[in-house]
OpenMM code with the backbone's topology and positions (N, CA, C; nanometers):
from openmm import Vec3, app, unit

residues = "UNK UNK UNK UNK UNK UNK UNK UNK UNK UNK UNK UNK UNK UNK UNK UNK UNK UNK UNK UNK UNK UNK UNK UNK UNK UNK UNK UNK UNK UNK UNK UNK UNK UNK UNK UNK UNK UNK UNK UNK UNK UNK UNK UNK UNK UNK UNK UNK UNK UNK UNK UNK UNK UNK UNK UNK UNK UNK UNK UNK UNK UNK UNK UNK UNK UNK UNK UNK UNK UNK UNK UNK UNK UNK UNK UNK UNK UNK UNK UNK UNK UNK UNK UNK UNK UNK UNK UNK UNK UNK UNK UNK UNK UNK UNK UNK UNK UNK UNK UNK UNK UNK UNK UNK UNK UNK UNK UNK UNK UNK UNK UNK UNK UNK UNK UNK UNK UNK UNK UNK UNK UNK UNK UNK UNK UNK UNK UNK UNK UNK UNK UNK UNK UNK UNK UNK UNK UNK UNK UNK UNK UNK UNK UNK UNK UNK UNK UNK UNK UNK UNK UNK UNK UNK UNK".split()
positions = [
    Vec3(14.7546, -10.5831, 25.6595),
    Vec3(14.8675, -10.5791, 25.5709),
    Vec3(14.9084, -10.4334, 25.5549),
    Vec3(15.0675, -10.3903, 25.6485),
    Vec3(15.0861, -10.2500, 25.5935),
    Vec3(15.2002, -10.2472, 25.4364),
    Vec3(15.0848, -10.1567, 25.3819),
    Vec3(15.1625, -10.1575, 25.2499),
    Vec3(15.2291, -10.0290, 25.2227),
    Vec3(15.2520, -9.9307, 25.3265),
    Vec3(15.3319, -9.8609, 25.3511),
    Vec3(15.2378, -9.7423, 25.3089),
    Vec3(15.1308, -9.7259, 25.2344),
    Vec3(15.0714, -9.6300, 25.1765),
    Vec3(14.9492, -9.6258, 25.2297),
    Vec3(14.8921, -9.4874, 25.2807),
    Vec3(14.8011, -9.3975, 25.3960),
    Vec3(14.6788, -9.4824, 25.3209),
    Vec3(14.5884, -9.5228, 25.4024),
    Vec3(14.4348, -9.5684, 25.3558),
    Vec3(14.3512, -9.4548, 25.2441),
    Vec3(14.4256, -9.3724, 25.2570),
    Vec3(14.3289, -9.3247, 25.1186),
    Vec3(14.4334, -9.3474, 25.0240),
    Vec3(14.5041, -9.3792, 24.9886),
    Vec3(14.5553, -9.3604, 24.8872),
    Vec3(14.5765, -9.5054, 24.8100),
    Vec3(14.5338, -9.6617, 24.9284),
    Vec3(14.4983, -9.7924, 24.9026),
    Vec3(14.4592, -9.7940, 24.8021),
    Vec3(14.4898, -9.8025, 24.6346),
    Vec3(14.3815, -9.8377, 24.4974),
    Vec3(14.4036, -9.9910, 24.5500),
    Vec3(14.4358, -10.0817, 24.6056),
    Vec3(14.3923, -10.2262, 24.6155),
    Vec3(14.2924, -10.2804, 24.6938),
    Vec3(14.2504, -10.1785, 24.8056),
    Vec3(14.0409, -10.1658, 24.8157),
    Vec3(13.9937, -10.0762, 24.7178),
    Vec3(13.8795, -10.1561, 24.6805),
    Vec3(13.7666, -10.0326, 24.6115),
    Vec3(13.6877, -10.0236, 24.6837),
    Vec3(13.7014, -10.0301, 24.8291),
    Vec3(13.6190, -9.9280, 24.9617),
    Vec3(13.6573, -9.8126, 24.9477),
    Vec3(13.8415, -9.8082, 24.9338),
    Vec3(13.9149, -9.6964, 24.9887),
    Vec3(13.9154, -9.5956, 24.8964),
    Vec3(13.9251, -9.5921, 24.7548),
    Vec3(13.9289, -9.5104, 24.6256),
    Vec3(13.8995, -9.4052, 24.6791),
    Vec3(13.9801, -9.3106, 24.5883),
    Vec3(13.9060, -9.1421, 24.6250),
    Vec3(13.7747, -9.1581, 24.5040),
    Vec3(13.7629, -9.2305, 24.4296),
    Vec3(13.6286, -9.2134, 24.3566),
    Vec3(13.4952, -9.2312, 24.4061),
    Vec3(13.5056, -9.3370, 24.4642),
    Vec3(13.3881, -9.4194, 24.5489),
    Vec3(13.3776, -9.3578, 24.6867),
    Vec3(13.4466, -9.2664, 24.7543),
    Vec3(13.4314, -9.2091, 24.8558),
    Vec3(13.3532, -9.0700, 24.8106),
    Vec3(13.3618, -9.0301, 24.7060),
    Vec3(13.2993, -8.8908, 24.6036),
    Vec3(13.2061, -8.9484, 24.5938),
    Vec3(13.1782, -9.0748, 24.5401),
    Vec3(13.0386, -9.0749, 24.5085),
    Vec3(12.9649, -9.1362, 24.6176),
    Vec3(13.0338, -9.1458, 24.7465),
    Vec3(12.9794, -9.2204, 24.8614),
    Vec3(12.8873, -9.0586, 24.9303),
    Vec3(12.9704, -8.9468, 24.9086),
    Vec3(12.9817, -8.8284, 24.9772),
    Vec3(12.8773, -8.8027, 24.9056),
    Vec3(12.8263, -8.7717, 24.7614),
    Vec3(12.7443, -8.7828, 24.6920),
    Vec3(12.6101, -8.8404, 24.7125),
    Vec3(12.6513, -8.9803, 24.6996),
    Vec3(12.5000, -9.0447, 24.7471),
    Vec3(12.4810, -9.0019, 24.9138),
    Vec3(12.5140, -8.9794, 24.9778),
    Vec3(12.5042, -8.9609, 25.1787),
    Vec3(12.4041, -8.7613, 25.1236),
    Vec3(12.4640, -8.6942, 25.0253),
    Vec3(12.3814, -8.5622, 25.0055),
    Vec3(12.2578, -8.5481, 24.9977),
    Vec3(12.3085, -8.6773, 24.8558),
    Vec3(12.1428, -8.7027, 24.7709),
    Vec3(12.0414, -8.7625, 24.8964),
    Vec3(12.0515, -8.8478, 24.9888),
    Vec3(11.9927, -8.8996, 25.0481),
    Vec3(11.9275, -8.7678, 25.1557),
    Vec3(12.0277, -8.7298, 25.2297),
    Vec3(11.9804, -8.6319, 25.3248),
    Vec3(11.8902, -8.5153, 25.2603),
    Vec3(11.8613, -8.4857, 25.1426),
    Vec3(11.8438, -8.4042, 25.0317),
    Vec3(11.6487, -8.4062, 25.0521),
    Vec3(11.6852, -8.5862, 24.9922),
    Vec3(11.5252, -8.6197, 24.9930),
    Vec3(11.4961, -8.6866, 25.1184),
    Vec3(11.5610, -8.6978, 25.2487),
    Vec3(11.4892, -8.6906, 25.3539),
    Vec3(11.4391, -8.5868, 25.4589),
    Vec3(11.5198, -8.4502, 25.3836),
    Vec3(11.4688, -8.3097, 25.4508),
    Vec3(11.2967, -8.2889, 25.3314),
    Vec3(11.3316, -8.3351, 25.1797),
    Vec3(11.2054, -8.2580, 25.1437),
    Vec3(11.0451, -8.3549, 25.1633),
    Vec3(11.0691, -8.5000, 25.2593),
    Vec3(11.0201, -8.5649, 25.2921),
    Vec3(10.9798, -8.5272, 25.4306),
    Vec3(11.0681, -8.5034, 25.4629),
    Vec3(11.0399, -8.4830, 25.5975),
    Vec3(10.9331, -8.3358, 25.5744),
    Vec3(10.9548, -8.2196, 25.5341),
    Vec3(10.9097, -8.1041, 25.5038),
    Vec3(10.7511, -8.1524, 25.4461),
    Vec3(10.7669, -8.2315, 25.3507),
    Vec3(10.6502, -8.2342, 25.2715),
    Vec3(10.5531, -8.3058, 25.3700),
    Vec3(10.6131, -8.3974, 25.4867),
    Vec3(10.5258, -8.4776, 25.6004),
    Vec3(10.4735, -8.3347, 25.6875),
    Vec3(10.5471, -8.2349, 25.7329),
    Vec3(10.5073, -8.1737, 25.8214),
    Vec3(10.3830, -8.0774, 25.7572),
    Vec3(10.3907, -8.0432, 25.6087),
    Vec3(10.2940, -7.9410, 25.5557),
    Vec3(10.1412, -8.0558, 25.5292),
    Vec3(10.2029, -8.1977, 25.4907),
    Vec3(10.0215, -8.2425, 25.4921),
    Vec3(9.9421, -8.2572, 25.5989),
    Vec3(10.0693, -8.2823, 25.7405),
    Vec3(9.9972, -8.2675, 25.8837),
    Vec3(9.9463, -8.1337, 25.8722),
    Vec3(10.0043, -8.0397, 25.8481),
    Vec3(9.9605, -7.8901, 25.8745),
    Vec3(9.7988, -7.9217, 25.8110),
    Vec3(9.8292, -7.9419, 25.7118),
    Vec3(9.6994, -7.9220, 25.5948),
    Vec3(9.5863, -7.9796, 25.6301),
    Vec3(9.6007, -8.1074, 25.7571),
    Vec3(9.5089, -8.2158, 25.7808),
    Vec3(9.4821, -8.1463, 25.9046),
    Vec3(9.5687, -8.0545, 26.0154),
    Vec3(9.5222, -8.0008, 26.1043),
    Vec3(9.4254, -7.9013, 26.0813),
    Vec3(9.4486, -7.8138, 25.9660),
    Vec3(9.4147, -7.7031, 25.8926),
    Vec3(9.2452, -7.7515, 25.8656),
    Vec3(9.2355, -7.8743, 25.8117),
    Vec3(9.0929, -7.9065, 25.7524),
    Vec3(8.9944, -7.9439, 25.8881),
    Vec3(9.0500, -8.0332, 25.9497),
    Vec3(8.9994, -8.0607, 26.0758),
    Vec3(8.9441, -7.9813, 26.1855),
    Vec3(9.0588, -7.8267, 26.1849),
    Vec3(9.0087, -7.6959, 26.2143),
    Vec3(8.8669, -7.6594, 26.1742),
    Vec3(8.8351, -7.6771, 26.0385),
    Vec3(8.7409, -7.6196, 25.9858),
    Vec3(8.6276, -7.7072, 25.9868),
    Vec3(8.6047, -7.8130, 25.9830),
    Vec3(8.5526, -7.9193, 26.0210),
    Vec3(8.4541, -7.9112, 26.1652),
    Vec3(8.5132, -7.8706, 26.2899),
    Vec3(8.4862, -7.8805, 26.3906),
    Vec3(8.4269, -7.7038, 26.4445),
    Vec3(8.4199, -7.6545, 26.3504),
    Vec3(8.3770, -7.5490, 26.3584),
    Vec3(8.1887, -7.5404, 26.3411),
    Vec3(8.1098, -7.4497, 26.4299),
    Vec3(7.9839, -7.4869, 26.3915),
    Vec3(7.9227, -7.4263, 26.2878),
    Vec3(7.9559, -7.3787, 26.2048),
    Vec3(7.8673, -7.3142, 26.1207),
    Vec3(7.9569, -7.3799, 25.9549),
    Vec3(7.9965, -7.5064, 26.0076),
    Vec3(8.1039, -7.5722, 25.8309),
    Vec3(7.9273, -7.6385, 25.8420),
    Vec3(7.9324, -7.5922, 25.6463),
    Vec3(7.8220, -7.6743, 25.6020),
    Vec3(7.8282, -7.7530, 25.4998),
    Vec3(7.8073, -7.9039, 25.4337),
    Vec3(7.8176, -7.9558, 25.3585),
    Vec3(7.8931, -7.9177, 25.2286),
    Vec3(7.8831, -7.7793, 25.1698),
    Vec3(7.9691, -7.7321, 25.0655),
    Vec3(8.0763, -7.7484, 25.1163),
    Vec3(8.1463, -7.6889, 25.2625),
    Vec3(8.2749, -7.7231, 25.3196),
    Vec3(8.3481, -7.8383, 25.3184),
    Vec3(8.2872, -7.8982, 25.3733),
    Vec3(8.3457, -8.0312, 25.3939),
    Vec3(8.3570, -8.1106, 25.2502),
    Vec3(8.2345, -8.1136, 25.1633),
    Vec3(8.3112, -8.1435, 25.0459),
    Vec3(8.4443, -8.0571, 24.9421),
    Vec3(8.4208, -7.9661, 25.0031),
    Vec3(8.5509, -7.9103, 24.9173),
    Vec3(8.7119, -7.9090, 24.9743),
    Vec3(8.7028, -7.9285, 25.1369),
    Vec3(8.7848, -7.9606, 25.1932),
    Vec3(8.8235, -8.1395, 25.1790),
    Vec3(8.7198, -8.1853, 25.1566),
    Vec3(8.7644, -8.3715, 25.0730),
    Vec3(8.8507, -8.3802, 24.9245),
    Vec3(8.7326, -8.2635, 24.8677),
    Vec3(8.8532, -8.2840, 24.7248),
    Vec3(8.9823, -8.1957, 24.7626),
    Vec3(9.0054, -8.1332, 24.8269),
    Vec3(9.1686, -8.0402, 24.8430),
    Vec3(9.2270, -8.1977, 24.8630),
    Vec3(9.1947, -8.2686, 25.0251),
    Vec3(9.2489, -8.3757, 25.0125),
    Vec3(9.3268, -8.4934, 24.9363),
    Vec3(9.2062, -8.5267, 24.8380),
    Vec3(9.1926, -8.6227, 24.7265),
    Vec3(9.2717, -8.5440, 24.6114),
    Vec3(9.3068, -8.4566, 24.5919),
    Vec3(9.4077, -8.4048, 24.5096),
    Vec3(9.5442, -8.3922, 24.5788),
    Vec3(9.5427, -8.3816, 24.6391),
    Vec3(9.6839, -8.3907, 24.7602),
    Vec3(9.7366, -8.5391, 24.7977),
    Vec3(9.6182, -8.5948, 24.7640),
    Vec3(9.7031, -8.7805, 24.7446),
    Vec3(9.7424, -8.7753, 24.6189),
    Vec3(9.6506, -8.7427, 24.5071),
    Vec3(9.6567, -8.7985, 24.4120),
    Vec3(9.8215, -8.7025, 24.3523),
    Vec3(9.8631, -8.6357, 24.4387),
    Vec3(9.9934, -8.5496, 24.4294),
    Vec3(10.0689, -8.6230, 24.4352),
    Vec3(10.0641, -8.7161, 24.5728),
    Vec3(10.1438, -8.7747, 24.6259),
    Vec3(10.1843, -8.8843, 24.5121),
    Vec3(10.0465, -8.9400, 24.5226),
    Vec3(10.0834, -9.0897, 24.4049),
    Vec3(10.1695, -9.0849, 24.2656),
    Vec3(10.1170, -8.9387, 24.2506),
    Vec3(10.1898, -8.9128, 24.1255),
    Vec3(10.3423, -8.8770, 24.1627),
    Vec3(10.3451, -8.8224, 24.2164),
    Vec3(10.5123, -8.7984, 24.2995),
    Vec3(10.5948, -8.9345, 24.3151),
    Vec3(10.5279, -9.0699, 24.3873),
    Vec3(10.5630, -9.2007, 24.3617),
    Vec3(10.5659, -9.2812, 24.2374),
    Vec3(10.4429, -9.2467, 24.1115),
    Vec3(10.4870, -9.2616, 23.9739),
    Vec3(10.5900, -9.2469, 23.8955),
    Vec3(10.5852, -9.0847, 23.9615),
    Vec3(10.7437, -9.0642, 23.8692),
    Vec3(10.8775, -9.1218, 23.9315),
    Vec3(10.8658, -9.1069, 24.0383),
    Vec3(10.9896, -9.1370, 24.1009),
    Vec3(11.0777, -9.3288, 24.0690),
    Vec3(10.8866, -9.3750, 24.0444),
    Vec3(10.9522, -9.5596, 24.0243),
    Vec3(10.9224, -9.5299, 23.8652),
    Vec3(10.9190, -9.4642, 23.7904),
    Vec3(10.9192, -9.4629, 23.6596),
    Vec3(11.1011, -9.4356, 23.6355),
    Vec3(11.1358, -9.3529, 23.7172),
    Vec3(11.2465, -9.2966, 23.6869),
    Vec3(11.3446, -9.3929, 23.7702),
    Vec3(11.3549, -9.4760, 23.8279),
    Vec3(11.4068, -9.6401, 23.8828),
    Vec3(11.3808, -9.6866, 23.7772),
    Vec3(11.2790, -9.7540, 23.7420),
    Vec3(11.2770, -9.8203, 23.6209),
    Vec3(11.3448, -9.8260, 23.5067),
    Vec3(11.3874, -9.6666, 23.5111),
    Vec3(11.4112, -9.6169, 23.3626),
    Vec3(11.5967, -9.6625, 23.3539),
    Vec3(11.6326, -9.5852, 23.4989),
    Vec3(11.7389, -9.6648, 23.5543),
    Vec3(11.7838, -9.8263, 23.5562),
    Vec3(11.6948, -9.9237, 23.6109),
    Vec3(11.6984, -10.0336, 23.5607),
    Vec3(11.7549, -10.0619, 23.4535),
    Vec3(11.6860, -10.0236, 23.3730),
    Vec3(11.6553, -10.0678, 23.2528),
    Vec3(11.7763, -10.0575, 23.1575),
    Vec3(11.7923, -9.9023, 23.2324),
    Vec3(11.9637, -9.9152, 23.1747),
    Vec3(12.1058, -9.9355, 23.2355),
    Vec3(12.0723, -9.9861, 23.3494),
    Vec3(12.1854, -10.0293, 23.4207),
    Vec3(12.2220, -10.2175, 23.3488),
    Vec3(12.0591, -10.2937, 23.3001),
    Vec3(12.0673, -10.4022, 23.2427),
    Vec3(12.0914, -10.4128, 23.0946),
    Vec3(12.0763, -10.2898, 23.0195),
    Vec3(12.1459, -10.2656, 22.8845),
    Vec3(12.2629, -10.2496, 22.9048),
    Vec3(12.3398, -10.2016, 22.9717),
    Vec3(12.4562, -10.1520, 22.9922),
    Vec3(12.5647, -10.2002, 23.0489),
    Vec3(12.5470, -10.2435, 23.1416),
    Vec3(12.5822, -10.3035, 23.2233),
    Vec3(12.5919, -10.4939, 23.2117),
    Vec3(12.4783, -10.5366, 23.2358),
    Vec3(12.4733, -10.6935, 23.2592),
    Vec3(12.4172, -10.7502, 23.1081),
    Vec3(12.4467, -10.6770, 23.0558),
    Vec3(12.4558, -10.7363, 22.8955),
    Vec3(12.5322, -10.7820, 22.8158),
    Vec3(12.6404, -10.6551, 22.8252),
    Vec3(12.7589, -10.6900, 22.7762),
    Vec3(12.8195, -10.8275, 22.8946),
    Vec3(12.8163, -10.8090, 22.9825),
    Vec3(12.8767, -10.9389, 23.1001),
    Vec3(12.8344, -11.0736, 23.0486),
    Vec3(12.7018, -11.0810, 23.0123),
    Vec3(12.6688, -11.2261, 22.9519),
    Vec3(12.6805, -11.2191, 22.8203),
    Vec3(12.7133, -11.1519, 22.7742),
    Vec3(12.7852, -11.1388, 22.5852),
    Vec3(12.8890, -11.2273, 22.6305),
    Vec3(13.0141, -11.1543, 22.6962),
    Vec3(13.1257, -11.1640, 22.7445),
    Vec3(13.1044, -11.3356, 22.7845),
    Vec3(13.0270, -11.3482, 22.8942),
    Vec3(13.0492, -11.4726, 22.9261),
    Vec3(13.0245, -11.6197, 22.8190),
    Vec3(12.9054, -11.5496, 22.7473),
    Vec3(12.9080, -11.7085, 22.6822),
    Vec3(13.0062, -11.7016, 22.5236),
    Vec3(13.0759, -11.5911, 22.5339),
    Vec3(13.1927, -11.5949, 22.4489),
    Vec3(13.3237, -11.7035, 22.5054),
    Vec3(13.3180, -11.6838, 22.6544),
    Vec3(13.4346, -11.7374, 22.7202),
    Vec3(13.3839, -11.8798, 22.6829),
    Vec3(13.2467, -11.9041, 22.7389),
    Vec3(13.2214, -12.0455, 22.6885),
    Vec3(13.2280, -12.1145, 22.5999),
    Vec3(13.1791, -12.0473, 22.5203),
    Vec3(13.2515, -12.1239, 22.3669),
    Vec3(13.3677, -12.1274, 22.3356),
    Vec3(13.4499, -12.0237, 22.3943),
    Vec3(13.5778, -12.0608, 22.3885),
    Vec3(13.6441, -12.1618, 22.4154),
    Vec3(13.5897, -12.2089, 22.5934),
    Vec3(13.6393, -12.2951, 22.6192),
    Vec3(13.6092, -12.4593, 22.6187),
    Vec3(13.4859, -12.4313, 22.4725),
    Vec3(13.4092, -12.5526, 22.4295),
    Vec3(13.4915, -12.6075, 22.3211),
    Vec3(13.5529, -12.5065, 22.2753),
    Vec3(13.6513, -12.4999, 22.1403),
    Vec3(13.7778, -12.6127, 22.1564),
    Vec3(13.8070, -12.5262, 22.2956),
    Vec3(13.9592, -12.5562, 22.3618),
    Vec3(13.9352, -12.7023, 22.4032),
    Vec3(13.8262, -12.7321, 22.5019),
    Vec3(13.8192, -12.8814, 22.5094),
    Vec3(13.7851, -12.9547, 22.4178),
    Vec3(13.7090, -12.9280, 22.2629),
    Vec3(13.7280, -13.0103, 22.1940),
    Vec3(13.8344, -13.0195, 22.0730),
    Vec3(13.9080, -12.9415, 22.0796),
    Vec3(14.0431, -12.9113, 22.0322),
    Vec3(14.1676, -13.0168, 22.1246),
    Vec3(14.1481, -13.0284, 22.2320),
    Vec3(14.2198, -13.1137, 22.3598),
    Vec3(14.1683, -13.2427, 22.3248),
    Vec3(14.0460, -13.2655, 22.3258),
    Vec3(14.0288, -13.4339, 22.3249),
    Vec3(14.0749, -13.4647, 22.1717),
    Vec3(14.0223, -13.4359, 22.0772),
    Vec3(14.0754, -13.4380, 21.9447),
    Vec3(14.2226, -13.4831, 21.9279),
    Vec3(14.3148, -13.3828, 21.9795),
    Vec3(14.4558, -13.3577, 21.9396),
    Vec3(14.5286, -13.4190, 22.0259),
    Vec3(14.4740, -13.4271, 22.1319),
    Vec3(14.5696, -13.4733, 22.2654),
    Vec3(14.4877, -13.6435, 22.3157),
    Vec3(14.4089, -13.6286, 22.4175),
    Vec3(14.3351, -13.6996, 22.4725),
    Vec3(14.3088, -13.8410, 22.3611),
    Vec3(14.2820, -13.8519, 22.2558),
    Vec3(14.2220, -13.9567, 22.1652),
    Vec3(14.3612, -13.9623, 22.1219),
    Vec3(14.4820, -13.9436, 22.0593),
    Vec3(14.6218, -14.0048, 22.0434),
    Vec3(14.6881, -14.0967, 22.1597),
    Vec3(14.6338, -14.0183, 22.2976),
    Vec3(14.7290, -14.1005, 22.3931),
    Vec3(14.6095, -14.2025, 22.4136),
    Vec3(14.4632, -14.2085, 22.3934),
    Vec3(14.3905, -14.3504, 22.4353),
    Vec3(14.4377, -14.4248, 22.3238),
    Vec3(14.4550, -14.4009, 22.1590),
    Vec3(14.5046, -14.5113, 22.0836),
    Vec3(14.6432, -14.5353, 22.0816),
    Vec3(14.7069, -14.4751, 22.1367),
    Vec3(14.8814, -14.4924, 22.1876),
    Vec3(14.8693, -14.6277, 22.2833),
    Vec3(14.7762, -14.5950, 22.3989),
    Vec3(14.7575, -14.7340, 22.4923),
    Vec3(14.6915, -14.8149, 22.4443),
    Vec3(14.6160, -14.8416, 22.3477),
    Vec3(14.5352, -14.9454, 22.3112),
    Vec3(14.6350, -15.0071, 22.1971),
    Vec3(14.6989, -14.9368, 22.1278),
    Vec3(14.7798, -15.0422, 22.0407),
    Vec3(14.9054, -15.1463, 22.1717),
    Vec3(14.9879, -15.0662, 22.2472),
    Vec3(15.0801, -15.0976, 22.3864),
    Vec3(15.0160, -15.2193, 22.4135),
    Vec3(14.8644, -15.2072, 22.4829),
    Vec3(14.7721, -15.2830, 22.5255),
    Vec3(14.7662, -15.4046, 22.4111),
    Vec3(14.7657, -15.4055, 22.3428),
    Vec3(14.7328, -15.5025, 22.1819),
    Vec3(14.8360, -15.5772, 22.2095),
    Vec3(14.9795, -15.5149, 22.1868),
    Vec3(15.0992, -15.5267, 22.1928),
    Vec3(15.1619, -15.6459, 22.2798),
    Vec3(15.1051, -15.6000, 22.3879),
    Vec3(15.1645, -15.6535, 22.5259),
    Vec3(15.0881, -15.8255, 22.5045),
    Vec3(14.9696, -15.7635, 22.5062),
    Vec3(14.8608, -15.9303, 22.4757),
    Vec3(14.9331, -16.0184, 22.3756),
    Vec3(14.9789, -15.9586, 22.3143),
    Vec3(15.0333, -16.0446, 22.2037),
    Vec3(15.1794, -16.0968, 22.2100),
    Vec3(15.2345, -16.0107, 22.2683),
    Vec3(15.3670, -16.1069, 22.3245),
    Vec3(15.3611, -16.1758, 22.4174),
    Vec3(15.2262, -16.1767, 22.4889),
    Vec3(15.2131, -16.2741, 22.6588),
    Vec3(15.1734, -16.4104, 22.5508),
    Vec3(15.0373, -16.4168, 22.4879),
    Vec3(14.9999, -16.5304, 22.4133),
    Vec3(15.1149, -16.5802, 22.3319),
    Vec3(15.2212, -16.5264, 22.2569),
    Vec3(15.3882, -16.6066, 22.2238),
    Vec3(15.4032, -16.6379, 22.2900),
    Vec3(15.4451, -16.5632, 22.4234),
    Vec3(15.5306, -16.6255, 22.5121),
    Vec3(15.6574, -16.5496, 22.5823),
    Vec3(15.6746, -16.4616, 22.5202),
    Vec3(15.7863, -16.3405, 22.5317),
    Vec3(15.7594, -16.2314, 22.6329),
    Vec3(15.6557, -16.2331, 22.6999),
    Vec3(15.6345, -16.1884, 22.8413),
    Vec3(15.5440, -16.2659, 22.9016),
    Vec3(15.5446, -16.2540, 23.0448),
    Vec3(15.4596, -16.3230, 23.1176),
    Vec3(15.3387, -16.2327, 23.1796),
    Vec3(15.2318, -16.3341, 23.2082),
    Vec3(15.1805, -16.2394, 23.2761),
    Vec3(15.1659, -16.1636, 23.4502),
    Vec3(15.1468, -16.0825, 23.4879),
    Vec3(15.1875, -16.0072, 23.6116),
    Vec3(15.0879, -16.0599, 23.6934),
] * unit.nanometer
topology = app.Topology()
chain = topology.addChain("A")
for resn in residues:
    res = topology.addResidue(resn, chain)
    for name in ("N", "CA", "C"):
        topology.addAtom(name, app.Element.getBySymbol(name[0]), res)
């Protein structure tokens, strides 16, 4: 559909928006951001694991070594894990308020509509719907009763 106006300037996609392309440009940063300090942080624990292994294979590492080169280790996970704590703490936290905020008010909203339109249909059968069934049932009465006179026949 040409609507005569250049694809960025389309507000009738919200693909096309200059907003959502900012924050598209945005999120594509953020991403490359934390896959360089991922990537970085992969190449320094290889270093660190080449680094220990070095020392390891050396002949004169003696038991003090190697245990102290285990705990460098075991603190260097326990870096890590904590680095993954915060990070799904701080999702969470997000969550949490994307569902306050967001999909709360939406089901406020919605079961307002519903009752609304619980209102409206029983406002309809009431006012409308139950006049025209006793409109036909008297007709109906009506009709029976002039067939049994005699003043209509029946069909």
């Amino acid at each position: 559909m040409d609507t005569g106006i250049p694809p960025s300037q389309d507000y009738t996609n919200p693909d096309l928006s200059p907003v959502s392309s900012v924050q598209s440009k945005e999120e594509i940063r953020r991403q490359r951001s934390l896959i360089l300090v991922l990537i970085l942080g992969g190449i320094v624990l290889l270093a660190l694991f080449a680094l220990g292994i070095f020392f390891l294979v050396k002949p004169a590492t003696d038991v003090a070594r190697i245990r102290d080169i285990f705990i460098i280790f075991m603190v260097l996970e326990f870096m890590v894990i904590g680095l993954a704590l915060v990070i799904m703490i701080i999702q969470l936290a997000t969550l949490v308020n994307l569902l306050q905020n967001e999909v709360k008010p939406i089901l406020e909203s919605t079961n307002e509509t519903a009752n609304t339109l619980r209102g409206t249909a029983i406002f309809i059968s009431e006012n409308l719907t139950a006049p025209v069934i006793k409109f036909n049932e008297y007709i109906s009465a009506m009709r029976r009763l002039m067939e049994m006179v005699g003043l209509f026949r029946k069909r």
